[in-house]
Phi, psi and omega in degrees: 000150209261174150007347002178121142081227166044002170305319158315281166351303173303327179251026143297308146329298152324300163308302181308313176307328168302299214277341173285358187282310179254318192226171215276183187185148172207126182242126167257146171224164195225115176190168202276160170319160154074353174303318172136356159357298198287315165318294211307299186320316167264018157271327191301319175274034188271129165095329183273149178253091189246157182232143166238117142260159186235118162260095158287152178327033196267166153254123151026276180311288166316320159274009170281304196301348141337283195292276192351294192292342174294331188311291222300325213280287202302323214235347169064015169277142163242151192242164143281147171089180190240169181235123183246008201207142162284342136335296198294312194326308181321310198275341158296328209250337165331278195299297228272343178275356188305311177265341213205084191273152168203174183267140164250101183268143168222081193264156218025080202285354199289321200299325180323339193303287165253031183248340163184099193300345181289340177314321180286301191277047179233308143330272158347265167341290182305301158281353154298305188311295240242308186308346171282351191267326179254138206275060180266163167231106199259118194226098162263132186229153205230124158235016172236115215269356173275324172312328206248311168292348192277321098044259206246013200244306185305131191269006192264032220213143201290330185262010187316123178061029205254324184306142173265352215157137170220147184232094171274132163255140182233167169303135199318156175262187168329296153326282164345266154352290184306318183314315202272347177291318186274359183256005190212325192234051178034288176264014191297169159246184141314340180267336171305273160338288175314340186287307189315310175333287175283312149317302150257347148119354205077033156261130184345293198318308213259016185261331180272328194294329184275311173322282199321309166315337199070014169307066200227019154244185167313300191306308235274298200286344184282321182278351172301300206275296177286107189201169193269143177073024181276143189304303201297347181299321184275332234247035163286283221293334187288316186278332178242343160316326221269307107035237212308313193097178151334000152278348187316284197319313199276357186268281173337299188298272194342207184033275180301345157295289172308304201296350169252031166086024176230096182236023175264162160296337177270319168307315167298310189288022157306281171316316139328312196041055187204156168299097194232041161295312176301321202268346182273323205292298191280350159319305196276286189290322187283330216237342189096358183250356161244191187234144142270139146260134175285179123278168173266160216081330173306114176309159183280346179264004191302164191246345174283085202232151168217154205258098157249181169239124201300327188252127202293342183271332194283318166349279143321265207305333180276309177295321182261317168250351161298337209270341175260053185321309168304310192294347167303285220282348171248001175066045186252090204272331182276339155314296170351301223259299179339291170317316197279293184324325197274353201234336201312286192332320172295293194307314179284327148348298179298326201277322178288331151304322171310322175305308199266299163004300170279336169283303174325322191291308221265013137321323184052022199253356193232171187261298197244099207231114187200191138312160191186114182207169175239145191315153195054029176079008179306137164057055180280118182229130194319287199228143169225119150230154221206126159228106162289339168302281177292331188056025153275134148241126171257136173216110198221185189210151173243125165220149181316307181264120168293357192291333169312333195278120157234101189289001166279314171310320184284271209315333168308307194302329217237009190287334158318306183329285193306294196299301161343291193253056188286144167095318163299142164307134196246133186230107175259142190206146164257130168280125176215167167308338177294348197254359196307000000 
C-alpha cells in the first residue's frame, strides 16, 4: 500500500530538520502500535543523510555491536578503540554531527527502559555538554506509551524537558479512508466506510491489511478479522499488555465493561464489585486510553462523567472479542460474526457519532462542542455546539437512517439546553451516513 496522508507531520518534520541545520533538536514522537510511526519516520528521512536505529528485545552489547557496523556502513566514520556502551555510541555521533549535520532515528526507544535504564542519564549528560555545538536532528520514537511519557514528562527522569518538539500520531481520520477506499475499491458506499471505521479505527497496519485482503464492504471485512491465524484476533492483548503489566486482566475487564456501554464508575464497580477509580485515573492520564466524559452544562466538580475509549479498534476488540474470548478460543468465528451483525448497528452508531463530533472540532467553528444527558441517563442528545462569539447553537442527533429523526423529540429533549443559552440561534439538525 502506497503512502497515505501524514503531511502535517511531514512538515513538522520537515521544520525541525531545517532548524538542526544550526542547532541540535530532539523531537519525540509517540503513538500506539501498528499506526504507521515507523513508515512516517522513513518518509521524513528519505533523501536525507540518516542513520536509523530499532532497539530490539537485545543486550546492550549486542546492540552497540550492531549500531556499530551501521555507523561504520552508513555514516563512512571510524573511531579509535572499541565502543563498548550506547554511551560511547551517543557521544561519537554527538562530536560527529559537530561537522556534519545529520538525522538520528531511534525507534523504540522505551526499550532502553529495560535493557539498561542508565542510558537516559548517560544521555542527558552527553547532550547538555554537545548540543549547543552540535547540529544532530535527533527523533525518538515509541510505542509504549506510559514508558515514553514517563521518559521525558516525569520531572524526576533524566530527559525530563529536554524535547524541541512532540508528534502524538493519531489515526487516519476518515478523509484518509475514504482515499484508499477509492482508491482500490470505487464503488464503496457509505456504509463501507463507516464498517472501515469502525472496524479498523484508521490504523495504518489494519487498513493495509484490508487492502491486501480485498476487504472493503462489512461481510468481507468481518471474515478478514474472523479467521484462524488473523493479525487482528491477539492484538488488543500485542498492544496492551506490554502497557498495563501484571494488572492487565483488571484493566481488560474495566475496557470491556465500557466498550460495552457501562460506561460510568458505579456501573463498572457495581459489576466488579471492587474500587477502580485509580485504575480509571490511570487508563485515562498514564496510558491514554480512555476518555472522560461530561455533558455540556455540567459543573467542574459534577459527578456526571462517563468513560468512552478514545480507539475505535481497541473499541471493537473489547466488545467483540475479548468478551467472547471462550467462543475465540474454540474458533467458532461464524457465531462471532453472527453475534458483531447482530449488535453492529447500536455499535456502529457510537462510532458515527464520534465521527461528526470530531468534524465539528475540526471546523473550528464552535466554542464549545460535547454531549448532553440529564441524571439517570435522561434526555441524551448526541452533539451540543455552542458559538459564543456568534450566540448559535447546533443542537443534533446522529442516526444511521435519517428517516429515523424526530425533531419534535430533540427539540423536547432539549429544553434545559434552551434555558442556558437564552437568546441564542438554535440550529436543530440530524447527522446520518449520508453526511459522511
Amino acid at each position: 500500500m502506497k503512502f497515505y496522508d501524514r503531511s502535517e507531520e511531514l512538515k513538522f518534520l520537515q521544520k525541525n530538520y531545517e532548524k538542526s541545520q544550526n542547532q541540535a533538536q530532539m523531537t519525540i514522537m509517540v503513538g500506539r502500535r501498528r499506526i504507521g510511526k515507523t513508515s512516517l519516520l522513513k518518509k521524513s528521512i528519505e533523501g536525507k543523510h540518516a542513520l536509523y536505529f530499532f532497539v530490539a528485545k537485545k543486550s546492550e552489547s549486542l546492540l552497540v555491536s550492531e549500531f556499530s557496523e551501521l555507523i561504520k556502513t552508513t555514516l563512512k566514520i571510524s573511531w579509535y578503540g572499541d565502543l563498548k556502551s550506547f554511551k560511547d555510541i551517543f557521544a561519537v555521533l554527538m562530536d560527529y554531527s559537530k561537522q556534519e549535520p545529520f538525522t538520528l532515528v531511534i525507534d523504540e526507544f522505551q526499550e532502553f527502559l529495560n535493557i539498561n535504564p542508565a542510558i537516559f542519564s548517560d544521555m542527558q549528560n552527553i547532550w547538555d555538554s554537545k548540543k549547543d555545538d552540535s547540529k544532530i536532528n535527533l527523533i525518538l520514537c515509541g510505542s509504549i506509551y506510559s514508558m515514553m511519557k514517563r521518559i521525558f514528562e516525569d520531572s524526576k527522569e533524566p530527559l525530563f524537558a529536554r524535547a524541541t518538539g512532540k508528534i502524538h500520531l493519531q489515526p487516519f481520520g476518515t478523509e484518509t479512508i475514504k482515499e484508499i477506499l477509492a482508491d482500490f475499491s470505487p464503488d464503496y458506499s457509505t456504509s463501507d466506510l463507516l464498517a472501515m471505521y469502525t472496524l479498523t479505527g484508521g490504523v495504518a497496519k489494519y487498513l493495509e491489511n484490508m487492502v491486501n485482503s480485498a476487504s472493503f464492504n462489512f461481510n468481507d471485512m468481518l471474515d478478514e478479522i474472523f479467521k484462524s491465524n488473523s493479525l487482528m484476533i491477539d492484538e488488543g492483548k500485542h498492544v496492551l499488555i506490554e502497557e498495563f503489566g501484571r494488572d492487565y486482566t483488571t484493566y481488560f475487564s474495566i475496557l470491556s465493561l465500557i466498550a460495552s456501554s457501562k460506561t460510568s464508575r458505579p456501573e463498572i464497580e457495581s459489576i466488579m464489585e471492587m474500587s477502580v477509580g485509580g485504575f480509571l485515573d490511570r487508563l485515562e492520564n498514564e496510558f491514554g486510553i480512555i476518555k472522560k466524559i461530561k455533558p455540556v452544562l455540567a459543573k467542574p466538580k459534577g459527578r456526571q462523567i462517563k468513560y468512552k475509549i478514545e480507539d475505535n479498534f481497541l473499541n471493537f476488540w473489547f466488545r467483540f472479542i475479548y468478551k467472547y474470548r471462550s467462543t475465540v478460543e474454540i474458533e467458532n468465528f461464524d457465531l462471532l460474526k453472527q453475534i458483531v451483525k447482530r449488535d453492529f448497528a447500536t455499535f456502529s452508531g457510537f462510532a458515527l457519532e464520534k465521527y461528526f463530533l470530531q468534524k465539528l472540532k475540526n471546523s473550528k467553528a464552535y466554542t464549545a462542542i460535547g454531549t448532553y444527558w440529564e441524571k439517570g441517563n435522561q434526555n441524551e442528545i448526541d452533539i451540543v455546539a455552542v458559538n459564543e462569539l456568534e450566540k448559535k447553537l447546533l443542537i443534533a442527533e446522529v442516526k444511521l437512517n435519517k428517516n429515523k429523526f424526530n425533531q419534535f423529540k430533540l427539540i423536547e429533549k432539549s429544553k434545559n439546553i434552551l434555558n442556558a443559552y437564552d437568546g441564542y440561534q438554535v440550529n436543530y439538525q440530524c447527522f446520518s451516513l449520508d453526511d459522511m
